[in-house]
N, C-alpha and C positions, 0 to 999 in steps of 0.2 A: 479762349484757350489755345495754347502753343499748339501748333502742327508738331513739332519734332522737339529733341533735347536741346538742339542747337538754336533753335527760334527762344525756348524757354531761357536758356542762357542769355540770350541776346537782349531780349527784353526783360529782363532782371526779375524773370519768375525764380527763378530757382538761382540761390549761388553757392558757388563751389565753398565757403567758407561757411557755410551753414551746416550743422552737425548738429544730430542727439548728441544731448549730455553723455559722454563715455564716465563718467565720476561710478563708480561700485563701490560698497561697504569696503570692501578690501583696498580699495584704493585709498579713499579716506583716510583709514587707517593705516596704510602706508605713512601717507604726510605727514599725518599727527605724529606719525612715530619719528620721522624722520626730521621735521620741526622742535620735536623732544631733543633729539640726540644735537642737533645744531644747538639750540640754545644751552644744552649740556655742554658742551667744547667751546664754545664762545664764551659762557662765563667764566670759565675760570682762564681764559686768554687775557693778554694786555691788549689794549688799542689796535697798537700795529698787527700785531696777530687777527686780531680780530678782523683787521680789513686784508691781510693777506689772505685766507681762509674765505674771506666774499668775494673777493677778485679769481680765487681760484673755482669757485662754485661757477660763479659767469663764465670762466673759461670753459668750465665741465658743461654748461646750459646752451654756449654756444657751441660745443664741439657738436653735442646730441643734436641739436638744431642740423647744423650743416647734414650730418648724417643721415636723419628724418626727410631733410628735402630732395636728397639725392635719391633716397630709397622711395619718396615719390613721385619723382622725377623716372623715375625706371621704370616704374608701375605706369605710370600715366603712357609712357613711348608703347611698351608692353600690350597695353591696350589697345591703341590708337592703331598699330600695326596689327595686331588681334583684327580688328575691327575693317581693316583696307584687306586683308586676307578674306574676311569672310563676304563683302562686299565682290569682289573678283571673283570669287565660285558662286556668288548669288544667280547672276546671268545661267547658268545650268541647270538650277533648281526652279528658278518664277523666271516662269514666261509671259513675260509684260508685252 
């Protein structure tokens, strides 16, 4: 067993890309709603539309993206300095 987060990390007990399922009934049901209404507007488009309206979807999937990684991107700094802050007043608290 890891000494620390950072042994576990290292040794590939735990990775950052491992997550519980976030999916909720609500969610689901988002999709389905939202896979509804795409296949609604898509059918009654021609071709070209059709692929203009998926090229636009990828733009909108990648804007969210970018935005998502920056937002934890900030979180992660956030922490990390959270965590050198509390490390620097630890010395006043435990006397090792």
């Amino acid at each position: 067993m890891p000494k620390s987060i950072f042994e576990a990390l290292y040794y590939g007990k735990i990775s950052p890309y491992s997550r519980p399922n976030v999916s909720s009934p609500e969610r689901r049901e988002r999709s389905k709603k939202l896979q509804s209404e795409k296949e609604y507007f898509t059918g009654n488009m021609s071709s070209d539309h059709v692929k203009r309206f998926n090229n636009l979807e990828d733009l909108l999937t990648l804007n969210s993206l970018d935005e998502n990684v920056n937002i934890f991107s900030n979180g992660f700094v956030l922490g990390a300095l959270f965590a050198f802050e509390i490390m620097e007043r630890r010395e006043g608290v435990i006397n090792e």
